[in-house]
N, CA, C and O atoms as a GROMACS GRO file, in nm:
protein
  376
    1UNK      N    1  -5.743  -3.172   6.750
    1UNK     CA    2  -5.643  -3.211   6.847
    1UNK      C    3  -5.679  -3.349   6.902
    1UNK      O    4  -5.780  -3.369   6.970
    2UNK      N    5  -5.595  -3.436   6.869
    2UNK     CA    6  -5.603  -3.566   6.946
    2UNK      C    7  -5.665  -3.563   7.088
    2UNK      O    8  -5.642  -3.465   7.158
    3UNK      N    9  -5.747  -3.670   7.138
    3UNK     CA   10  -5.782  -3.653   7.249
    3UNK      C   11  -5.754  -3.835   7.324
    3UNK      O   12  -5.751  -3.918   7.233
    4UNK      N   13  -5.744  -3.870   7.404
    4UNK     CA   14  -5.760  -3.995   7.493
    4UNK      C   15  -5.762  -3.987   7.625
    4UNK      O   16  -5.682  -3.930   7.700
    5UNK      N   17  -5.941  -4.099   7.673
    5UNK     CA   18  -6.016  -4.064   7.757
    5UNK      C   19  -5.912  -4.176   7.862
    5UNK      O   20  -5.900  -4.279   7.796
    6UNK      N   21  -5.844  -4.190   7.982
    6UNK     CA   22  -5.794  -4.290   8.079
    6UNK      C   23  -5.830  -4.303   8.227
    6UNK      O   24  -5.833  -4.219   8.317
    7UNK      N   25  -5.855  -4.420   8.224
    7UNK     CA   26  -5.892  -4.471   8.408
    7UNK      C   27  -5.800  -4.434   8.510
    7UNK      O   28  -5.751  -4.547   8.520
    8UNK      N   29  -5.726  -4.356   8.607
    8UNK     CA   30  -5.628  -4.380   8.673
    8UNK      C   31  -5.626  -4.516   8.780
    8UNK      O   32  -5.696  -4.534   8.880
    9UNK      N   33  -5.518  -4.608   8.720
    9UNK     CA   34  -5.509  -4.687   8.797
    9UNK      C   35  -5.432  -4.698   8.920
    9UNK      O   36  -5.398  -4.800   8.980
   10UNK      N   37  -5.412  -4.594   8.944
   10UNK     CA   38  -5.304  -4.606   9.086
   10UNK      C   39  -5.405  -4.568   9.211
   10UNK      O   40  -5.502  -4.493   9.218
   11UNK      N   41  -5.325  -4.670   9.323
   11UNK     CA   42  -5.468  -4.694   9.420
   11UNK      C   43  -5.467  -4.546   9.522
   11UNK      O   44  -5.543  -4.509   9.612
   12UNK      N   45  -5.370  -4.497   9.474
   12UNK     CA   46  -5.374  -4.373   9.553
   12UNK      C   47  -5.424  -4.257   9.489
   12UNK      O   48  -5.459  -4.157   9.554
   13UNK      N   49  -5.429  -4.265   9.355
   13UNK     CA   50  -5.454  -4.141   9.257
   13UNK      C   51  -5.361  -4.099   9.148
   13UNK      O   52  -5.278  -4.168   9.089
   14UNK      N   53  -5.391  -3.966   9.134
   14UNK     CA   54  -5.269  -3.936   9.052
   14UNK      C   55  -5.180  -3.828   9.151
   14UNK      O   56  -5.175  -3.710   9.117
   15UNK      N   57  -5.116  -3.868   9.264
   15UNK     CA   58  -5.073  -3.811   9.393
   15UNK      C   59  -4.929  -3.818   9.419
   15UNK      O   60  -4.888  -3.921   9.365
   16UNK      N   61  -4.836  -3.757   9.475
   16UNK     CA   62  -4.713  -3.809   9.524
   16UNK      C   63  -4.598  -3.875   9.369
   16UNK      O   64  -4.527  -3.827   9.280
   17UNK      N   65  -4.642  -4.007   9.418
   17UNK     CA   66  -4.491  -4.069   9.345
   17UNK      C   67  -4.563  -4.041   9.169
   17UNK      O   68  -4.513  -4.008   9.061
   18UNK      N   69  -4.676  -4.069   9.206
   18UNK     CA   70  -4.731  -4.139   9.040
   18UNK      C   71  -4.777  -4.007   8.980
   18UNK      O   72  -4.776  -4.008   8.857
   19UNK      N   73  -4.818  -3.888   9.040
   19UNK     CA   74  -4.788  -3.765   8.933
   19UNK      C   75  -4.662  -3.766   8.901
   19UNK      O   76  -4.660  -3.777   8.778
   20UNK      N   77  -4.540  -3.759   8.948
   20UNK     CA   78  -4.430  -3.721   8.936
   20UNK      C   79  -4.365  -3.839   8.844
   20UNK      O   80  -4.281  -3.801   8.762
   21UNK      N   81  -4.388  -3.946   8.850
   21UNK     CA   82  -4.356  -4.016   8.753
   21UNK      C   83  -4.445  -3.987   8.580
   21UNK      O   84  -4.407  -4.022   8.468
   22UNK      N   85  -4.580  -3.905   8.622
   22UNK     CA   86  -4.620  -3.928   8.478
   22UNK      C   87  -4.597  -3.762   8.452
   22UNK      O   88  -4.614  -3.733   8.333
   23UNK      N   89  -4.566  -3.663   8.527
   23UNK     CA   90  -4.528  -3.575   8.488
   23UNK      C   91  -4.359  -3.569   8.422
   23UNK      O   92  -4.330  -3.497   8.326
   24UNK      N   93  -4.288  -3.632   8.473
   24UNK     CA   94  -4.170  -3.684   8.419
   24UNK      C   95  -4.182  -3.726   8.248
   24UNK      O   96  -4.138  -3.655   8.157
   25UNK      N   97  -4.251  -3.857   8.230
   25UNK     CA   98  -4.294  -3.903   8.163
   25UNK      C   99  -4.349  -3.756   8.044
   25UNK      O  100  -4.293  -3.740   7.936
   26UNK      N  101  -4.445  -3.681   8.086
   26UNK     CA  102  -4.508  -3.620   7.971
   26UNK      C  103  -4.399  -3.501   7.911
   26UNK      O  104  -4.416  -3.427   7.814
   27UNK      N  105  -4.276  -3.510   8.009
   27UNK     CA  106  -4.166  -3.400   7.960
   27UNK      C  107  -4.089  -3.469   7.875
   27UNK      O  108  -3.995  -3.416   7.816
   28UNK      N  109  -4.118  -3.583   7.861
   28UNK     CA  110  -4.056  -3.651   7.768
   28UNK      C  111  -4.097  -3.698   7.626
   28UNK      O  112  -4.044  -3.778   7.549
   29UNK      N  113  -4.198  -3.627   7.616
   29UNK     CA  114  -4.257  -3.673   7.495
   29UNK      C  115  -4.224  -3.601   7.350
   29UNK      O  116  -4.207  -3.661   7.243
   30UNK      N  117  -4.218  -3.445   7.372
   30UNK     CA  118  -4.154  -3.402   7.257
   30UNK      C  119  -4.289  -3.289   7.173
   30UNK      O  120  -4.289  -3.202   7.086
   31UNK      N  121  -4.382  -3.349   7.254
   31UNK     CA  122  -4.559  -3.288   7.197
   31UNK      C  123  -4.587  -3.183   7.343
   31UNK      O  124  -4.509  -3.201   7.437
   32UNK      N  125  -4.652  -3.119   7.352
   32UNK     CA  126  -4.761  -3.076   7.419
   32UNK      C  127  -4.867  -3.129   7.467
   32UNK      O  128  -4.952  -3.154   7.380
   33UNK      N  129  -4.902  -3.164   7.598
   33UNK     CA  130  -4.957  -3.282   7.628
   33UNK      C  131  -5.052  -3.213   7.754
   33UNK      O  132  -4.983  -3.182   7.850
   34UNK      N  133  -5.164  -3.191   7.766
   34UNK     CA  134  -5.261  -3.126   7.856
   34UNK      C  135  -5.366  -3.262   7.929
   34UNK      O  136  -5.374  -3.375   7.882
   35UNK      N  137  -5.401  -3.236   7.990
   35UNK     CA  138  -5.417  -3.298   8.103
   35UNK      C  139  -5.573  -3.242   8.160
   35UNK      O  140  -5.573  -3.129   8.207
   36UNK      N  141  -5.668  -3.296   8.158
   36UNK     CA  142  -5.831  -3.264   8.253
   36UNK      C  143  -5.914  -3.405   8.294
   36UNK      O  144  -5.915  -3.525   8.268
   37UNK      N  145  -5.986  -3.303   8.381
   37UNK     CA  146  -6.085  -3.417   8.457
   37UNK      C  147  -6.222  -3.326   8.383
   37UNK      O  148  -6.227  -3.205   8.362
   38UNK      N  149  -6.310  -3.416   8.359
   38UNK     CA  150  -6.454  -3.373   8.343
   38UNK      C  151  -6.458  -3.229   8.264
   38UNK      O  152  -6.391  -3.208   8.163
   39UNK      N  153  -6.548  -3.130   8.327
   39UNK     CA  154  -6.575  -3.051   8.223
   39UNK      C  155  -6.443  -2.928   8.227
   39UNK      O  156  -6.440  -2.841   8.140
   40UNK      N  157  -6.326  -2.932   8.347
   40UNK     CA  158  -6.232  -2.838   8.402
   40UNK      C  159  -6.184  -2.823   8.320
   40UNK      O  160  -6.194  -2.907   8.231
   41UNK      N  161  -6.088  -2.679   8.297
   41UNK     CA  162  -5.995  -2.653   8.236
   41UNK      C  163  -5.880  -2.759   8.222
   41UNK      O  164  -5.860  -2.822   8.326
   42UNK      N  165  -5.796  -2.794   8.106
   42UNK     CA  166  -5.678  -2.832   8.113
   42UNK      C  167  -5.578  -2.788   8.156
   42UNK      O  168  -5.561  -2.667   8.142
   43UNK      N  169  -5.497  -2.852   8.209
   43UNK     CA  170  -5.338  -2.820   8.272
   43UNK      C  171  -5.250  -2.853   8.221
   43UNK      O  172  -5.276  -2.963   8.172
   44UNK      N  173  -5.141  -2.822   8.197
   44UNK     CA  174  -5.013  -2.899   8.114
   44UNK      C  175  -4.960  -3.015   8.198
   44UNK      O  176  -4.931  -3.038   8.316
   45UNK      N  177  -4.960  -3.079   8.078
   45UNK     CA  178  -4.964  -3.229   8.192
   45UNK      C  179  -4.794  -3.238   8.253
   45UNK      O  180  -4.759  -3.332   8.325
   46UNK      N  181  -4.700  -3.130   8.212
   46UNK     CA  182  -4.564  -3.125   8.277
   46UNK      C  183  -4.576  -3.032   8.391
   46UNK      O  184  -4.473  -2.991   8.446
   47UNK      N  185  -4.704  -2.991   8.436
   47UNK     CA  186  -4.712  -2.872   8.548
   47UNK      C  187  -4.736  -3.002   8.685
   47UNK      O  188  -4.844  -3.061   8.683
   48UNK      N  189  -4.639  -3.038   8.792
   48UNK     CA  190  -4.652  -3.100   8.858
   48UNK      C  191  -4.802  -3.045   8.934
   48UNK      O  192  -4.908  -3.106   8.947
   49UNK      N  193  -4.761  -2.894   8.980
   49UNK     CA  194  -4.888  -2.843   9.049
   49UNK      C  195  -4.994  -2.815   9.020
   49UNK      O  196  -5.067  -2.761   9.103
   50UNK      N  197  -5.044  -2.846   8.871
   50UNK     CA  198  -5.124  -2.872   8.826
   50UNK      C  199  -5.160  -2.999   8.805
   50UNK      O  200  -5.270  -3.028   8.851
   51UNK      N  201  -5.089  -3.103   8.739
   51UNK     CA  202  -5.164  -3.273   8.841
   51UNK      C  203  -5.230  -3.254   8.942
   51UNK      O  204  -5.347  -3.287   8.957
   52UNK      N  205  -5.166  -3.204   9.013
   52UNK     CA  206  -5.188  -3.232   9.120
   52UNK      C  207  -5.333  -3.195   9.212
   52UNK      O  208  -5.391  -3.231   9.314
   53UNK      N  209  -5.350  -3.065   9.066
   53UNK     CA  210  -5.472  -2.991   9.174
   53UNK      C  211  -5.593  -3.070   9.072
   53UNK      O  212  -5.702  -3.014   9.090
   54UNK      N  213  -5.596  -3.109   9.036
   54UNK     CA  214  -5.701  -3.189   8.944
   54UNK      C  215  -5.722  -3.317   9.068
   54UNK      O  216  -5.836  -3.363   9.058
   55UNK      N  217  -5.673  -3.358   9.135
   55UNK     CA  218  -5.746  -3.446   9.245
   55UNK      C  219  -5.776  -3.545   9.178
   55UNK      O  220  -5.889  -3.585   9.209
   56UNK      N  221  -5.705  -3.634   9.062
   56UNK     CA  222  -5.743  -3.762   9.013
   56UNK      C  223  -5.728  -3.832   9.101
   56UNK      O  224  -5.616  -3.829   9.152
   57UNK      N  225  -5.853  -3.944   9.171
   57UNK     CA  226  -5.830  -4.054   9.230
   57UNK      C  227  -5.838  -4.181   9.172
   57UNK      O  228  -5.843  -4.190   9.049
   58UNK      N  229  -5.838  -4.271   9.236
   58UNK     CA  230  -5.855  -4.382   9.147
   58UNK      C  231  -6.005  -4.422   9.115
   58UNK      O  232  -6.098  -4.404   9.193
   59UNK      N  233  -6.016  -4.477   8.996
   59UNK     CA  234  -6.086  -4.477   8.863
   59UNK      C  235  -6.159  -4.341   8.822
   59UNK      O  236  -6.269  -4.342   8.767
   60UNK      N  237  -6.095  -4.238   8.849
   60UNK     CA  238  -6.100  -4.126   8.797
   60UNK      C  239  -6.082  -4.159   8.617
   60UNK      O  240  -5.998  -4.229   8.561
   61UNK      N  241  -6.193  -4.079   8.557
   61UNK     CA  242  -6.150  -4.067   8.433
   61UNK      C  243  -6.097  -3.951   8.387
   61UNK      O  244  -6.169  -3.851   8.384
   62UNK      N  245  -5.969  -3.944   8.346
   62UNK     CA  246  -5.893  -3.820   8.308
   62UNK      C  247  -5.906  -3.802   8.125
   62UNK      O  248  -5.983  -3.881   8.071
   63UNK      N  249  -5.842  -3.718   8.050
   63UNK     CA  250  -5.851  -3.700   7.922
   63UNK      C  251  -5.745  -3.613   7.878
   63UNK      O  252  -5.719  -3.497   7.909
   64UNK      N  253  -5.666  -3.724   7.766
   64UNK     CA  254  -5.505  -3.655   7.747
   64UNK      C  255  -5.532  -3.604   7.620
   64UNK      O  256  -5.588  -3.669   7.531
   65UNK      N  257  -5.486  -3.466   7.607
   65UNK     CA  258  -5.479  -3.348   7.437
   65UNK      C  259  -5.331  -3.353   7.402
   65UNK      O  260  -5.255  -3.380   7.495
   66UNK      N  261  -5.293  -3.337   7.313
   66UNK     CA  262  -5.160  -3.352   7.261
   66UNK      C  263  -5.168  -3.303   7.144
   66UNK      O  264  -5.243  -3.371   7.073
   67UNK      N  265  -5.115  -3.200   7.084
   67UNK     CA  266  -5.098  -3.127   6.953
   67UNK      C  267  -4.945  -3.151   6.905
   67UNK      O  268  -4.847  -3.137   6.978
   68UNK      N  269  -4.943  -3.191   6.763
   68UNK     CA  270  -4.829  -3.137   6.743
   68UNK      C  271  -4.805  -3.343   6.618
   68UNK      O  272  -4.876  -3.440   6.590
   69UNK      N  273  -4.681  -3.300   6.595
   69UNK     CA  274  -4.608  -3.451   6.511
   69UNK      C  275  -4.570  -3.590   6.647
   69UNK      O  276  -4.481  -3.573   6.731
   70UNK      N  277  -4.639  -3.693   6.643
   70UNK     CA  278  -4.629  -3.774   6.757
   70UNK      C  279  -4.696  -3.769   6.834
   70UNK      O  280  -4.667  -3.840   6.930
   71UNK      N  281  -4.810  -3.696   6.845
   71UNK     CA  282  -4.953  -3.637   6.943
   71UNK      C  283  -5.001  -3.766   6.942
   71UNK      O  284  -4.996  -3.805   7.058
   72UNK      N  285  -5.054  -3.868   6.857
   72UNK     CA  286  -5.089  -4.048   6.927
   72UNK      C  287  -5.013  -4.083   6.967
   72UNK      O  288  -5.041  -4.130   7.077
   73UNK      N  289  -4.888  -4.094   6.934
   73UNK     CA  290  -4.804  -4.185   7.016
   73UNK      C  291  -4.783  -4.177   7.167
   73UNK      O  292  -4.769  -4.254   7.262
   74UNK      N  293  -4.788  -4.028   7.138
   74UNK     CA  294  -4.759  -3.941   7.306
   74UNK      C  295  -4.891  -3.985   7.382
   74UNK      O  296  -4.885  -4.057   7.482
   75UNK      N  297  -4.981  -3.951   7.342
   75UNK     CA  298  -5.116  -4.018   7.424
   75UNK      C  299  -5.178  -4.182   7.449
   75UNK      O  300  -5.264  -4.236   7.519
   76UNK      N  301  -5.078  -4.222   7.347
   76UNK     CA  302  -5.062  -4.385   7.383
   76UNK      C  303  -4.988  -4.386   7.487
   76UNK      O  304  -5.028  -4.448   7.585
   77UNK      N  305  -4.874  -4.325   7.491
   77UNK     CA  306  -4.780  -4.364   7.586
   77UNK      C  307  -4.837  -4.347   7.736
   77UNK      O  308  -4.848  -4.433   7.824
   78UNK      N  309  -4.861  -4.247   7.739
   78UNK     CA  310  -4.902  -4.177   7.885
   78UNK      C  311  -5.027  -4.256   7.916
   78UNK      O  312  -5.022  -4.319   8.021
   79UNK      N  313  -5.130  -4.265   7.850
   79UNK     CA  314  -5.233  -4.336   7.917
   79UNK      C  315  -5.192  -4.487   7.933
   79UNK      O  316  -5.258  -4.538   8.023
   80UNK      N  317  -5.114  -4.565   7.880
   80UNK     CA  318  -5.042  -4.662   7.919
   80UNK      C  319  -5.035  -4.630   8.087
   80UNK      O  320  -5.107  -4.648   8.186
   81UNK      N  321  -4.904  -4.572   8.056
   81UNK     CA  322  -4.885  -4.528   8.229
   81UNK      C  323  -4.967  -4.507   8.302
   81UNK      O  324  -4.961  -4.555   8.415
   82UNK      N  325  -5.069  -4.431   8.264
   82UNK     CA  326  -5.179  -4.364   8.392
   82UNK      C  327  -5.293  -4.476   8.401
   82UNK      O  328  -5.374  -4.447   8.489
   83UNK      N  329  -5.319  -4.586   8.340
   83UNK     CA  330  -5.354  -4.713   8.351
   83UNK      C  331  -5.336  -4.792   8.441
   83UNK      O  332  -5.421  -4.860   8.498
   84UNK      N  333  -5.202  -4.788   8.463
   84UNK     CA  334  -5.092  -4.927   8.531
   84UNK      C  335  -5.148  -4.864   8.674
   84UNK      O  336  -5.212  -4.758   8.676
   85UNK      N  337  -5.112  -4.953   8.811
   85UNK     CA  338  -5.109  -4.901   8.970
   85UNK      C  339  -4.977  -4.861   8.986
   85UNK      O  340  -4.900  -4.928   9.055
   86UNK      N  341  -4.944  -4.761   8.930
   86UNK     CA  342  -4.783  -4.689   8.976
   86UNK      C  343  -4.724  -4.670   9.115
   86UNK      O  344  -4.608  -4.642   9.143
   87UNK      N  345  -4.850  -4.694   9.214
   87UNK     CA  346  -4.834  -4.765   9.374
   87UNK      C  347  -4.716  -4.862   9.342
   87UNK      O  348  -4.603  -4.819   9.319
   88UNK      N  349  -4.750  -4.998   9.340
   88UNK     CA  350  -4.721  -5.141   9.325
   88UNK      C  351  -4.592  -5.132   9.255
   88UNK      O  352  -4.509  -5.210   9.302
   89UNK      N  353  -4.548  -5.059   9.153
   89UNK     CA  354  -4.421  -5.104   9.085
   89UNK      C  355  -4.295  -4.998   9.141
   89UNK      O  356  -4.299  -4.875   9.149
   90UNK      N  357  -4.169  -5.103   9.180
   90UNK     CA  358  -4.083  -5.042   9.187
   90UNK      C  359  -3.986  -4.906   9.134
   90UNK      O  360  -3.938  -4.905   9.020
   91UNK      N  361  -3.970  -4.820   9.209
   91UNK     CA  362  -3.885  -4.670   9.128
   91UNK      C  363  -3.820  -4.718   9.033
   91UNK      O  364  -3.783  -4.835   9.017
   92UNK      N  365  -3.801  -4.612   8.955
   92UNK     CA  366  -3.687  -4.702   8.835
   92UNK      C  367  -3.600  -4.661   8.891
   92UNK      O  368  -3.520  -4.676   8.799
   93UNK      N  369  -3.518  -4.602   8.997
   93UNK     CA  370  -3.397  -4.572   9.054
   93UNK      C  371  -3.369  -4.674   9.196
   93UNK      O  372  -3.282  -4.668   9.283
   94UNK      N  373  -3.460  -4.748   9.180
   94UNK     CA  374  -3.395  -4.827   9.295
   94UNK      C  375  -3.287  -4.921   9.297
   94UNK      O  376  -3.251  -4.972   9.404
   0.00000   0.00000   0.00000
């Protein structure tokens, strides 16, 4: 199973706006996409309340699993995102 290790760059964590934007994000991928910190169990990275309880702060290193046809792409994508300060950039609905 694919794996990719990412920094969270958002200065708040992975909390509020910027789980919900990358939980958004991982419902969109089409793969199965799990979600851990350190040695913890994984969470489905579309379980908001599970982001959430993983307590990523910033430069937290997280680690994205993805099974399935598109499992790199999907873990390119997302750690893209969970890279960026999702603080700083405008909603896409604004």
């Amino acid at each position: 199973m694919p794996e990719k290790t990412v920094i969270i760059g958002s200065r708040s964590g992975l909390h509020a706006r910027p789980a919900k934007m990358f939980v958004q994000a991982a419902a969109r991928q089409g793969v199965a996409v799990r979600i851990r910190v350190g040695d913890r169990p994984p969470v489905p990275a579309t379980s908001m309340l599970g982001v959430l309880a993983l307590g990523a702060e910033h430069g937290t290193a997280v680690i994205l699993q993805a099974d399935g046809p598109g499992a790199e792409e999907a873990l390119d994508s997302l750690a893209e995102l969970l890279s960026r300060d999702l603080d700083a950039e405008e909603p896409a609905d604004a």
